[in-house]
C-alpha positions in Angstrom: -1.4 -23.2 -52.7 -2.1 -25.2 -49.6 1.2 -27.5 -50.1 3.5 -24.2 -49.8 1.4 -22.6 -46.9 2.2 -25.9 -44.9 6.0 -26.5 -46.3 6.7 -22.9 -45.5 5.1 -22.9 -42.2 7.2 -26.1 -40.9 10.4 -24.4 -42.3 9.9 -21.6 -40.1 8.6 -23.6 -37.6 11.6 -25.8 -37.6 14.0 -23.2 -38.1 13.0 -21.0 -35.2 14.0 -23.4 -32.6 17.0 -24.1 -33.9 17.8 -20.4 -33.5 16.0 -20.2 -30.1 18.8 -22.8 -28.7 22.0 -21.2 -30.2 21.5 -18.2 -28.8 20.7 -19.2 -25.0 24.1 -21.5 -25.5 26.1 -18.3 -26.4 25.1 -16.6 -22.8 26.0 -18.6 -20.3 30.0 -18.4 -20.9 32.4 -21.2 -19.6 32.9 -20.2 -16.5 29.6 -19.9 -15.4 28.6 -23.5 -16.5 28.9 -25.6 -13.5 28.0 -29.4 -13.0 25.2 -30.1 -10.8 23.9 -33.0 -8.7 20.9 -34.3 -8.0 19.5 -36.5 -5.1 16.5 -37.5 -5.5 13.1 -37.2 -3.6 12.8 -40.8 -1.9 16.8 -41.3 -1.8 18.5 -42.0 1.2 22.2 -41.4 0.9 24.5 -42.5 3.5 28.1 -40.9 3.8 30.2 -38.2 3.1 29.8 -35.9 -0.2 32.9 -34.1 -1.4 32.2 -32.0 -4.9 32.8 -29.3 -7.2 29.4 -27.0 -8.4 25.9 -27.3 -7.4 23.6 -30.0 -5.4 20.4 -30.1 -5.3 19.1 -32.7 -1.7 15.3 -33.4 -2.4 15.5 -37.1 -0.4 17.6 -37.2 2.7 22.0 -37.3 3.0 23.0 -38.7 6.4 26.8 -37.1 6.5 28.8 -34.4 5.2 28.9 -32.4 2.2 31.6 -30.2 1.2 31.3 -28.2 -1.5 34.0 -26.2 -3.4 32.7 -23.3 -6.2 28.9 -23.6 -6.1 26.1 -24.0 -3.6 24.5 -26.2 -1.5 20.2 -26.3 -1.8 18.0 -28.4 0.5 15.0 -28.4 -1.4 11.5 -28.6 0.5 11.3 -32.4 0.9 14.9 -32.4 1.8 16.7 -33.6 4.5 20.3 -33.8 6.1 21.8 -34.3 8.9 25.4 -33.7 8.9 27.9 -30.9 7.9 27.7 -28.6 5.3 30.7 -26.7 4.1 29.9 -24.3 0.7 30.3 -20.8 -0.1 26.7 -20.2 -0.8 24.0 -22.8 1.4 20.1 -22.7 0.3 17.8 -24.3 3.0 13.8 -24.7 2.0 14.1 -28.2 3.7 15.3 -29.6 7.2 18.7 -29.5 8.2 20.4 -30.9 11.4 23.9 -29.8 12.1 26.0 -27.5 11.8 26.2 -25.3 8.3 29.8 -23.1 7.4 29.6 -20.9 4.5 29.8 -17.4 2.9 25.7 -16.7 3.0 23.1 -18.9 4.7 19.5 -18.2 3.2 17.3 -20.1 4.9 14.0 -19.6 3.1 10.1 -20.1 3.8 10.1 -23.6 4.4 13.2 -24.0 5.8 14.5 -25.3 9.4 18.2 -25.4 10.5 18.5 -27.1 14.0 22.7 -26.6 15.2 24.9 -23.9 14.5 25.5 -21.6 11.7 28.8 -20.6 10.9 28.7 -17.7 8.2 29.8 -14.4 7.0 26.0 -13.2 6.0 22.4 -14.8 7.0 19.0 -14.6 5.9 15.8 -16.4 7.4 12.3 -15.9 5.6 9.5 -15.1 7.4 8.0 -19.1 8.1 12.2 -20.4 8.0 12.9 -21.5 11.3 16.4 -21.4 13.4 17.2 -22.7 16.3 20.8 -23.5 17.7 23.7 -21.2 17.7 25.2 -18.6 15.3 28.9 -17.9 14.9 29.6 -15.1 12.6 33.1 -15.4 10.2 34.4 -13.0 8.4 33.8 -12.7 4.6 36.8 -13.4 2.2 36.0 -9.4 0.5 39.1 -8.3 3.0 41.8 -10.0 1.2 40.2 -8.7 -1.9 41.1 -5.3 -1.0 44.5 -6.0 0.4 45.0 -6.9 -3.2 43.8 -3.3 -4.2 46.2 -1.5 -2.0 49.0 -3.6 -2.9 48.7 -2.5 -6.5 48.9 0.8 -6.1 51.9 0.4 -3.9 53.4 -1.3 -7.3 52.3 1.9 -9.2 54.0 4.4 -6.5 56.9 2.5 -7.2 56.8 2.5 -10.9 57.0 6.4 -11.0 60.2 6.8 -8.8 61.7 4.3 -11.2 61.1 6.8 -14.1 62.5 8.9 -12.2 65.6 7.4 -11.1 66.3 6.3 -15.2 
């Protein structure tokens, strides 16, 4: 009685996390799966970064980092000083230079000393800012250039009925 108590208890003990794995795998789609870097608390990297996705600064980068499709976080015991370039930047470290994205969040622990070049910007109450900030327009206004061109297209599918 014991032996089947304990054989059927690691079945379903071994067969619930097999099911707890497929279906966090299912919902994050393709897309959304993007590579991320890590530098490491301790790590002093000299030179410039150029990437697609995420990274993640705990140690210290000394240069730029350009960014295309993902985001940019200083972590608390992070440090750069350099350019950023990213459509989404997340400082909780220290960052000297100058920092050009879509949003700026510069959170709690945060300091950005230089200028901010950005279409939106947060600070948390403890972030610090000092330097200059230059606001640039958002990339939403070709969006809806899009929009309007489309339904020009559909006016003109009408009169072409029409004309037929």
């Amino acid at each position: 009685m014991f032996g089947k108590k304990t054989t059927e208890a690691a079945t379903a003990s071994s067969a619930t996390p097999a099911m707890g794995i497929k279906p966090e795998e299912k919902k994050l789609p393709e897309a959304e799966i993007r590579p991320n870097t890590i530098i490491a608390k301790d790590t002093v990297f000299k030179g410039d970064v150029e990437m697609e996705g995420d990274i993640q600064i705990w140690g210290k980068v000394v240069g730029n980092i350009r960014v295309k499709g993902g985001a940019i976080r200083i972590m608390h015991a992070g440090k750069v000083e350099g350019e950023l370039n990213a459509p989404e930047i997340i400082i909780d470290g220290h960052v000297e230079g100058t920092c050009c994205a879509e949003t700026l969040d510069i959170l709690e622990h945060g300091e950005l000393r230089g200028i901010s070049r950005c279409g939106s910007m947060s600070i948390r109450r403890g972030g610090l800012f000092f330097g200059q900030s230059e606001q640039v327009d958002n990339k939403k206004k070709p969006e809806m250039e899009r929009v309007i061109s489309i339904r020009e297209n559909q006016g003109d599918k009408p009169k072409a009925k029409n004309n037929a």
